[in-house]
N, C-alpha and C positions, 0 to 999 in steps of 0.2 A: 171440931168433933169429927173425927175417922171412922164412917162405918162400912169399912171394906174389910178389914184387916182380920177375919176369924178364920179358922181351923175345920175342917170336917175333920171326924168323927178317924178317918184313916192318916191325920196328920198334912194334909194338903191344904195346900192355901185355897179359900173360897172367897168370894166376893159377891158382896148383895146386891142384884142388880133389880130395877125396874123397866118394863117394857110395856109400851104405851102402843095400844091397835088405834088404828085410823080406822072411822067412819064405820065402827058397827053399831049397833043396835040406835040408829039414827032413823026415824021415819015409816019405822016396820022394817027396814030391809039390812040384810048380812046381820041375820040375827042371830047370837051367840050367848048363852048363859054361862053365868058367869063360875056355877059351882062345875058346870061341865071344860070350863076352861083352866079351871083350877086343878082340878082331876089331867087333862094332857100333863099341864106342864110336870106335874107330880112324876106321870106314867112316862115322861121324858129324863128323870132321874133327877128334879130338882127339887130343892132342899127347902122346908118353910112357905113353901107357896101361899100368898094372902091374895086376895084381890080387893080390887074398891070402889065401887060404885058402877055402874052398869056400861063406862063411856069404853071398858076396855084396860085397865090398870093393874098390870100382875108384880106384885114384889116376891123376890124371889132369892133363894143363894145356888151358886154353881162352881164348879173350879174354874180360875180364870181361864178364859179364851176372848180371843180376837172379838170386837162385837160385832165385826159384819157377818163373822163366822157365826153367830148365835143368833141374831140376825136372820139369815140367812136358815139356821136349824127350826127356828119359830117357825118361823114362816111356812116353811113348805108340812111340816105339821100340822099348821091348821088349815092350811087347803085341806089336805088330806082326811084331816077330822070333819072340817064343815062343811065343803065342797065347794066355797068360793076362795079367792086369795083376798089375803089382808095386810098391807103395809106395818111391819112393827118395828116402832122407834125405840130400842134400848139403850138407857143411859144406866151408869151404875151407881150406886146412891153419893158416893162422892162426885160424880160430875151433876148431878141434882143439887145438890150441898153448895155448891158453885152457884150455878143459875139462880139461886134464893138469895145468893150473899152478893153476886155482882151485877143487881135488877139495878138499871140506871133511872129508873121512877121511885118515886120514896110512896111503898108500896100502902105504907103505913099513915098516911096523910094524904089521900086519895079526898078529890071535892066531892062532895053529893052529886051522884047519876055518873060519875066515872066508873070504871070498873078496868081491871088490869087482867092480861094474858096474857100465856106465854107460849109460842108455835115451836115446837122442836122438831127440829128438820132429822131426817132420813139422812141424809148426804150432808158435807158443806156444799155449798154454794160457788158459783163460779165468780171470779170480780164481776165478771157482765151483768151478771143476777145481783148482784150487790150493790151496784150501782143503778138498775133499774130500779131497783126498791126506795134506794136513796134521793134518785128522782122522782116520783110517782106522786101524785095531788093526792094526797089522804084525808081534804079537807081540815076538820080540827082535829082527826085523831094522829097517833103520833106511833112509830114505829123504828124500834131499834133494833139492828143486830150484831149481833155478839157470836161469831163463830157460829154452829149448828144452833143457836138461839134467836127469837124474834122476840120481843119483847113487844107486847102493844097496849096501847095508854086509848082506850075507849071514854072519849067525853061525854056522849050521851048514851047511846045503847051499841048494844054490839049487834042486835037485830038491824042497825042499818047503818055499817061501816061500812066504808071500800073497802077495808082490811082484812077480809075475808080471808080463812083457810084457802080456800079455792086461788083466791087472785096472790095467795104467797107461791099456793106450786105453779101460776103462770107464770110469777116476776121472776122467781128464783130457778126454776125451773127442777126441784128438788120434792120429793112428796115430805106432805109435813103433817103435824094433829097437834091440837090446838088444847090447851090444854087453859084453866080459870085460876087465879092464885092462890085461893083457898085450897082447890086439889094438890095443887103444889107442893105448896108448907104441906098440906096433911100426907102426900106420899112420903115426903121429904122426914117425915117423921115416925110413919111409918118403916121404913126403910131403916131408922135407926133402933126402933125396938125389936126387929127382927135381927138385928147383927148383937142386940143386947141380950 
């Protein structure tokens, strides 16, 4: 299933991208709603804007460009709108598409009190952060990566892993946001009914 490959309206190729904010409306703080975030990205000239649930989740279409470049155009936009800076990880719903089809836990046969995540990194990663990951006591839970992916296999609760957001951008040394696999699959599908 291809949900990149649509047309604007002027004959250009578009592609439907999702972009994932780290660490807002977490605790009270770097608080952003979400119809006013939807509203930028719009008044930024993007196409279909959705978002989804409150953790920070914008689906969107744009004409391709570079994603550090778009990246990079978020970003300083919402400084600007909200007045703090915020990390945002864009992947385009084809490389989402991916990360749901090549999860090395069988997501779908999870034991009771497990629960699966998935941290999508900002940058790759260096070998050295890759390896410190690979070494790292994570006790019983279990963590894979896959290129700008972590995959993490939570046995008891996620309230009390080593596997924190936090301790992936110490190991890795890359900022990241951690995203549940339920949200997943559901951007993952949203993402395809907006290129439909």
């Amino acid at each position: 299933m291809d949900v990149t490959g649509g047309r604007a309206s002027g004959g250009s190729e578009t592609t439907t991208y999702v972009a994932l904010l780290r660490g807002v409306n977490v605790g009270g703080h770097r608080l952003i709603k979400m119809p006013e975030l939807k509203r930028l990205f719009e008044t930024m000239g993007f196409g279909q804007v959705r978002t989804y649930i409150q953790s920070g989740n914008v689906i969107f279409t744009s004409a391709d460009e570079p994603l550090e470049l778009l990246r990079q155009r978020i970003e300083r936009e919402i400084a600007a709108r909200f007045g703090f800076p915020v990390t945002v990880v864009p992947r385009t719903a084809a490389e989402l598409e991916r990360v749901i089809a090549d999860c090395p836990f069988a997501a779908d046969a999870l034991a009771e009190g497990e629960s699966l995540y998935v941290a999508l990194l900002a940058d790759a990663p260096s070998p050295d952060g890759v390896e410190r990951l690979r070494a790292c006591d994570c006790g019983s839970d279990e963590a894979r990566i896959a290129g700008r992916e972590v995959y993490l296999l939570y046995r008891r609760s996620v309230r009390d892993t080593p596997l924190t957001n936090a301790f992936l951008e110490r190991t890795l040394g890359v900022a990241a946001t951690t995203r549940n696999w339920r949200t997943m699959q559901t951007l993952v599908g949203m993402a395809s009914a907006t290129e439909a």
